[in-house]
PyMOL CGO cylinders between C-alpha atoms (Angstrom):
from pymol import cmd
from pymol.cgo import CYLINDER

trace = [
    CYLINDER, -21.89, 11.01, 17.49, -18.25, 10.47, 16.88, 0.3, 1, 1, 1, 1, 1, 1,
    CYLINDER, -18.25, 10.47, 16.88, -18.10, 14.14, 16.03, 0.3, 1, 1, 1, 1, 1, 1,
    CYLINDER, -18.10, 14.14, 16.03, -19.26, 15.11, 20.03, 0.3, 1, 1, 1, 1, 1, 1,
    CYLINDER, -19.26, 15.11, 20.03, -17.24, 12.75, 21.89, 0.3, 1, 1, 1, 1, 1, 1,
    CYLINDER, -17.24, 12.75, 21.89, -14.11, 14.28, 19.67, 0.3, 1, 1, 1, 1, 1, 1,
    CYLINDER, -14.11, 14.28, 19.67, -14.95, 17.98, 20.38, 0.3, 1, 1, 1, 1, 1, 1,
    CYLINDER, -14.95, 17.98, 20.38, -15.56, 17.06, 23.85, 0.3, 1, 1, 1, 1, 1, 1,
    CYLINDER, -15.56, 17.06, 23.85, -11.87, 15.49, 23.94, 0.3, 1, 1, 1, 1, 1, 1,
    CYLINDER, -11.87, 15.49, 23.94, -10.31, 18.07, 22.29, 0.3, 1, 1, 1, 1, 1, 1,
    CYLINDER, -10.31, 18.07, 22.29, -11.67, 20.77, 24.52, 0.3, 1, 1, 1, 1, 1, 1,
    CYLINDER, -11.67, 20.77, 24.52, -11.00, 18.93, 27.64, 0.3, 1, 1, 1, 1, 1, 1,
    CYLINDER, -11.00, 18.93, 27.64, -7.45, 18.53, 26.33, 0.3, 1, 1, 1, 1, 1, 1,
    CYLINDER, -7.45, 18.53, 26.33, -6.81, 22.00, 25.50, 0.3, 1, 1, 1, 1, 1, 1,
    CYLINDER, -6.81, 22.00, 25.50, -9.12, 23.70, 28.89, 0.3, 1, 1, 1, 1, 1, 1,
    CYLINDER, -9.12, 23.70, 28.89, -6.05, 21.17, 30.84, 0.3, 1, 1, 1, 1, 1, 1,
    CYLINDER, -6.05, 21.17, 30.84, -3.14, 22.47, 28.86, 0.3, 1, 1, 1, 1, 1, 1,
    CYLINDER, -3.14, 22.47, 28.86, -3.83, 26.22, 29.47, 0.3, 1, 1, 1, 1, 1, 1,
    CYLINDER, -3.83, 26.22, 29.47, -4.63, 24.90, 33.11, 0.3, 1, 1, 1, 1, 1, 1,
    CYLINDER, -4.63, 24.90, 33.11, -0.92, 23.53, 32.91, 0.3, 1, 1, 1, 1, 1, 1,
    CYLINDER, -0.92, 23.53, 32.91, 0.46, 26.28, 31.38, 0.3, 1, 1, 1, 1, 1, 1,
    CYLINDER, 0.46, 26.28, 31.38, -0.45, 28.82, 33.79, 0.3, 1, 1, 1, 1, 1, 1,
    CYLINDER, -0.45, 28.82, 33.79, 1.05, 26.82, 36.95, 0.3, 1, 1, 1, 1, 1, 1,
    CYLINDER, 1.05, 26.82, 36.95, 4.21, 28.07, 38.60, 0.3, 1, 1, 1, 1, 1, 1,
    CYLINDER, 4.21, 28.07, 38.60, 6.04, 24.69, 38.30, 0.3, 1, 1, 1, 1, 1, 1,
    CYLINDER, 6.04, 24.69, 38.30, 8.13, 24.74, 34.85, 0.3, 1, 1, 1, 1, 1, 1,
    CYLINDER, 8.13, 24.74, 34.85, 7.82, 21.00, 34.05, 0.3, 1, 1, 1, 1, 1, 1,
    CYLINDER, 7.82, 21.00, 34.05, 4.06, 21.69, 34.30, 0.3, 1, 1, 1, 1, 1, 1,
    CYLINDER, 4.06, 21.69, 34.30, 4.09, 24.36, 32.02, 0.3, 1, 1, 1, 1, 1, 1,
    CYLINDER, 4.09, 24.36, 32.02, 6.12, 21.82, 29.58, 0.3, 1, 1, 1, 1, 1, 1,
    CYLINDER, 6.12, 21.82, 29.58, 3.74, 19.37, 29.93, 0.3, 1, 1, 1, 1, 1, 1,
    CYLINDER, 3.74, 19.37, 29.93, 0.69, 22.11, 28.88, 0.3, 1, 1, 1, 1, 1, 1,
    CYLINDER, 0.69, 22.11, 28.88, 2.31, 23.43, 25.75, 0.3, 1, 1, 1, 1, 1, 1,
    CYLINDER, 2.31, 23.43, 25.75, 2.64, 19.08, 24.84, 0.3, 1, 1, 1, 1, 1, 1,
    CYLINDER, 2.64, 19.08, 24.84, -1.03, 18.79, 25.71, 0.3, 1, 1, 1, 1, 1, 1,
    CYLINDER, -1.03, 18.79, 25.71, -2.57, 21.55, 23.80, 0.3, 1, 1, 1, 1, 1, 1,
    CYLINDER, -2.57, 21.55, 23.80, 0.74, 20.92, 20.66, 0.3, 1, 1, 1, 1, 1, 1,
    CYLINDER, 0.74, 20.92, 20.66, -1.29, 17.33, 20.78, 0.3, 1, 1, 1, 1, 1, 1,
    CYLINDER, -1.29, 17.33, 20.78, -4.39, 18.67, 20.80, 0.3, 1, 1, 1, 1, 1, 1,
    CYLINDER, -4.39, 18.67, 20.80, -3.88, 21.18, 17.78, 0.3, 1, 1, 1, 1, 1, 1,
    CYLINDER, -3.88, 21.18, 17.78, -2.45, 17.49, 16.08, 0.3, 1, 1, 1, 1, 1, 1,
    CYLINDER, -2.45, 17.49, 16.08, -5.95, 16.06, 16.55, 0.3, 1, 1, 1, 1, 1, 1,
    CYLINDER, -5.95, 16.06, 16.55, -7.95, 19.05, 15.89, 0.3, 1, 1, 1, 1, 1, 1,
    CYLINDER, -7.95, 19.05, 15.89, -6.12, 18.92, 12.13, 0.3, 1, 1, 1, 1, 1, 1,
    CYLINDER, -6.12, 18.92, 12.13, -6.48, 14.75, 11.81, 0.3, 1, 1, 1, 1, 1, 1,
    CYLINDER, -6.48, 14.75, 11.81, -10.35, 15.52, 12.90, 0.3, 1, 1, 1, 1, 1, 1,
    CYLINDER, -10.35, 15.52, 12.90, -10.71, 17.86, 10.73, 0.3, 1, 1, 1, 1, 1, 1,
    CYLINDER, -10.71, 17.86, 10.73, -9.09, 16.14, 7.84, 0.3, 1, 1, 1, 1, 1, 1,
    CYLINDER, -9.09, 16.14, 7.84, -11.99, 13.88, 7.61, 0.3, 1, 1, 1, 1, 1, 1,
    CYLINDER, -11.99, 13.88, 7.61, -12.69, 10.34, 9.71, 0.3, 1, 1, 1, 1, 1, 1,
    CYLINDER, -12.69, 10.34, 9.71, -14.30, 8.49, 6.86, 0.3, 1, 1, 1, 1, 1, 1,
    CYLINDER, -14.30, 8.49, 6.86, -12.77, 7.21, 4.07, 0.3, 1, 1, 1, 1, 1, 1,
    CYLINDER, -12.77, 7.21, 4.07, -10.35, 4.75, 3.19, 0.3, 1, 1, 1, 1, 1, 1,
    CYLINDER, -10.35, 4.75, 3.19, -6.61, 4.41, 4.17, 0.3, 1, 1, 1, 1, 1, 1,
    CYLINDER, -6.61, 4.41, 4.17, -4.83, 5.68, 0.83, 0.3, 1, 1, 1, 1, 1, 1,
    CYLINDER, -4.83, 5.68, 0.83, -2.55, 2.50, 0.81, 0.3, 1, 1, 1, 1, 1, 1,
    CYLINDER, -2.55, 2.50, 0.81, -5.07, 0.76, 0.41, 0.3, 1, 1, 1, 1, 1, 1,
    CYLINDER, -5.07, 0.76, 0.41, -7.40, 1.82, -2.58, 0.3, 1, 1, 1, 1, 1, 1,
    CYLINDER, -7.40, 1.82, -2.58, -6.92, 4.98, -4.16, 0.3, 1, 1, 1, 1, 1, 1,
    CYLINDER, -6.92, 4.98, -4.16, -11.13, 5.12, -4.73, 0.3, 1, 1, 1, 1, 1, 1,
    CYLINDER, -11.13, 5.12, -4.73, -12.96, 4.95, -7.23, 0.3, 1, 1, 1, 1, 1, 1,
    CYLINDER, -12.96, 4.95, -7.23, -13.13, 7.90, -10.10, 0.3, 1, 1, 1, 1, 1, 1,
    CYLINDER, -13.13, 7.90, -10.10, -16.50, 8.11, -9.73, 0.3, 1, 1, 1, 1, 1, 1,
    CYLINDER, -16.50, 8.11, -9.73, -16.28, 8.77, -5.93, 0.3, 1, 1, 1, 1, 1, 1,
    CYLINDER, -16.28, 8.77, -5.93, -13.01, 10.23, -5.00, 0.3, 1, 1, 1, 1, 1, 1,
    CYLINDER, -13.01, 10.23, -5.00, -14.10, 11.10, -1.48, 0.3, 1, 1, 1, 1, 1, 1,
    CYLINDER, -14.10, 11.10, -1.48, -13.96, 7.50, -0.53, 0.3, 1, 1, 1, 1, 1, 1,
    CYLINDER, -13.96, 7.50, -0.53, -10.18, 8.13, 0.40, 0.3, 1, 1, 1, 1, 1, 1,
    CYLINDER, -10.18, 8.13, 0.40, -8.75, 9.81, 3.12, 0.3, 1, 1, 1, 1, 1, 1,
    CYLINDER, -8.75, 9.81, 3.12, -6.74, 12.75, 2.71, 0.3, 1, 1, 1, 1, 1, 1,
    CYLINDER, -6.74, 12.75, 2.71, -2.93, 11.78, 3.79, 0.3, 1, 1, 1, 1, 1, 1,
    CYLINDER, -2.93, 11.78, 3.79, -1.79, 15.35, 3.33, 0.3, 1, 1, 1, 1, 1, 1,
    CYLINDER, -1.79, 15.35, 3.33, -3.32, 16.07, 6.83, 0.3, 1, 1, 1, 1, 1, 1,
    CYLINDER, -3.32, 16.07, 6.83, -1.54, 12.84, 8.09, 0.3, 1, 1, 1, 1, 1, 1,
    CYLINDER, -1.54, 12.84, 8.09, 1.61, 13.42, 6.77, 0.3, 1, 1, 1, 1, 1, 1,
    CYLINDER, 1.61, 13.42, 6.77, 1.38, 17.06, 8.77, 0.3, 1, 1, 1, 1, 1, 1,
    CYLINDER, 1.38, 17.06, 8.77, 0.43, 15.87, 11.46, 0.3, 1, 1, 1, 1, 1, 1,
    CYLINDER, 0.43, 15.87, 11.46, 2.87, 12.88, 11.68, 0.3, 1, 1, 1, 1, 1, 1,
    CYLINDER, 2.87, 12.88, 11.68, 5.63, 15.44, 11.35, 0.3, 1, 1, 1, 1, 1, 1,
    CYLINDER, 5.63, 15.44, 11.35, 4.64, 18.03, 14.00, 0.3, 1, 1, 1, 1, 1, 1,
    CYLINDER, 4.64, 18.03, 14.00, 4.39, 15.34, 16.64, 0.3, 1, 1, 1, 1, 1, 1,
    CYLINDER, 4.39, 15.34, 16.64, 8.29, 14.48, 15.46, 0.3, 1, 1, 1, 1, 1, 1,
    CYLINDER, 8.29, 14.48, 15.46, 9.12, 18.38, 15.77, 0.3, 1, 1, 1, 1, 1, 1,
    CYLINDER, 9.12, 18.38, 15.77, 7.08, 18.03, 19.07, 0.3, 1, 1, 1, 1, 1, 1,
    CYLINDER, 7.08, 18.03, 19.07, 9.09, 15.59, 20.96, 0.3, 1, 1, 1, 1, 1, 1,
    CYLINDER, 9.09, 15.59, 20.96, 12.21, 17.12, 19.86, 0.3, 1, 1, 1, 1, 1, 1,
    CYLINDER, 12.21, 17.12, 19.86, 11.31, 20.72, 21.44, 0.3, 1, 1, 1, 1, 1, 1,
    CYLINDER, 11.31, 20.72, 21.44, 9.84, 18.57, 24.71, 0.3, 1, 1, 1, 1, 1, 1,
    CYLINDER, 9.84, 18.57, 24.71, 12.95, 17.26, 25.29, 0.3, 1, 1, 1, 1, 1, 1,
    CYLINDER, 12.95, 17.26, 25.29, 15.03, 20.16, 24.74, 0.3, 1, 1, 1, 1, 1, 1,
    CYLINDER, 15.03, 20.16, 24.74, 12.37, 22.30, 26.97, 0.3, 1, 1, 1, 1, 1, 1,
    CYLINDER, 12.37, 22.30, 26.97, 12.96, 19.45, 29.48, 0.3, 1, 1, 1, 1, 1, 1,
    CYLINDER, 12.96, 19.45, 29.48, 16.69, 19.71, 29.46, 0.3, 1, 1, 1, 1, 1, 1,
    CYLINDER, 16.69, 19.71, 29.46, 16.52, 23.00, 29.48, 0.3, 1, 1, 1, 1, 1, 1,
    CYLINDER, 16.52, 23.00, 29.48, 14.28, 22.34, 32.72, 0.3, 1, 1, 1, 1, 1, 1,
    CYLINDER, 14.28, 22.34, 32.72, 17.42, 20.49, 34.38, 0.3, 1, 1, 1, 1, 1, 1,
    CYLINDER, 17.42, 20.49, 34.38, 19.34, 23.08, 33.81, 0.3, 1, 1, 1, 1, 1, 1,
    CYLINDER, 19.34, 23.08, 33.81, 17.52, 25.48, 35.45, 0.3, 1, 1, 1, 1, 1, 1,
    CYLINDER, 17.52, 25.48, 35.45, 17.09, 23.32, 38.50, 0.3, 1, 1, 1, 1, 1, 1,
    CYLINDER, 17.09, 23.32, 38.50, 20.86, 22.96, 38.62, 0.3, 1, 1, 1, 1, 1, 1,
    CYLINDER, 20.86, 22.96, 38.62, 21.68, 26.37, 38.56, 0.3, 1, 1, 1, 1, 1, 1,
    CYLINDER, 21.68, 26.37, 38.56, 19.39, 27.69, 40.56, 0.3, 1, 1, 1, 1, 1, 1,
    CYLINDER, 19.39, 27.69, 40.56, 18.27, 24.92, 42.86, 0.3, 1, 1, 1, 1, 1, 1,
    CYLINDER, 18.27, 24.92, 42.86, 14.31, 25.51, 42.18, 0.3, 1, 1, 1, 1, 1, 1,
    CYLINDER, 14.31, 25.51, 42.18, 11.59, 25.52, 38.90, 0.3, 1, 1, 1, 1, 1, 1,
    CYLINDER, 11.59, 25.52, 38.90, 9.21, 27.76, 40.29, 0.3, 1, 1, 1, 1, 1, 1,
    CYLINDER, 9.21, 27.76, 40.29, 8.73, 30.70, 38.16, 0.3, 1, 1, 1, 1, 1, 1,
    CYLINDER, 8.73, 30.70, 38.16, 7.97, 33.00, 41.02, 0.3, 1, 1, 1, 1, 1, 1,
    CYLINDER, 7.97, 33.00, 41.02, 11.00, 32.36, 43.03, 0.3, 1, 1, 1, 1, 1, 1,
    CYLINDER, 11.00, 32.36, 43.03, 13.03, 32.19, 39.28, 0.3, 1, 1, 1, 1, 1, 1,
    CYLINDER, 13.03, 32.19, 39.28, 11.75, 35.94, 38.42, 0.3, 1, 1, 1, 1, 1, 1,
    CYLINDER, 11.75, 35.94, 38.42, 12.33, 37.18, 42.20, 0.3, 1, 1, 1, 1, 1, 1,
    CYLINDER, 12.33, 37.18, 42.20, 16.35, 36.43, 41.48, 0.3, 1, 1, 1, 1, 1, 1,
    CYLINDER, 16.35, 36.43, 41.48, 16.39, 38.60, 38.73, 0.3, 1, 1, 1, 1, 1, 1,
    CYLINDER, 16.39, 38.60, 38.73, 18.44, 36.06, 36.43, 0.3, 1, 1, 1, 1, 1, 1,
    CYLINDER, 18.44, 36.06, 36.43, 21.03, 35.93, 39.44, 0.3, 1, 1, 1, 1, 1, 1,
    CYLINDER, 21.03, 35.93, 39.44, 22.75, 32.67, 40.66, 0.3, 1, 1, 1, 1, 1, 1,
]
cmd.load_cgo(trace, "trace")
């Protein structure tokens, strides 16, 4: 059951991301690529396996060694969400910027100016 209600998350998460990416407002389209970056990060801890034991806490038995999570997967995952939040704020910045310069965020009126301020 677990299984379900996690697919159904993780495509509700990524069906809103692309939905976010493809708006006209740049902040949205930040706030897609963090949704479906987040996403991919619990697609891999998903798929890394639920059950098990935290590895800190018993290393399993040697009989059984599927008793213990894998915490290659975590490790992964725990760094690409660093990595993410670094890039989000620079793509936010990078947002500011924009707005600054050119006194909008809308991609349409953005590509009508050619670049021009």
């Amino acid at each position: 059951m677990t299984q379900f209600v996690l697919a159904g998350v993780l495509g509700l998460l990524f069906a809103f991301g692309t939905f976010l990416v493809l708006r006209r407002d740049i902040v949205r389209v930040v706030w897609g690529v963090v949704m479906i970056s987040q996403a991919a990060n619990l697609y891999l801890v998903t798929m890394g396996g639920l059950s098990g034991r935290a590895p800190i806490l018993g290393h399993g038995s040697p009989e059984n060694p599927a008793t213990v999570t894998d915490p290659l997967v975590q490790a992964l995952v725990l760094t690409a969400i660093v990595i993410s939040f670094g890039t989000t704020a620079f793509a936010l910045v990078l947002t500011y910027r924009i707005h600054e310069e050119h006194g909008t965020i809308d991609l349409r009126e953005l590509g009508e100016t050619g670049g021009e301020h």
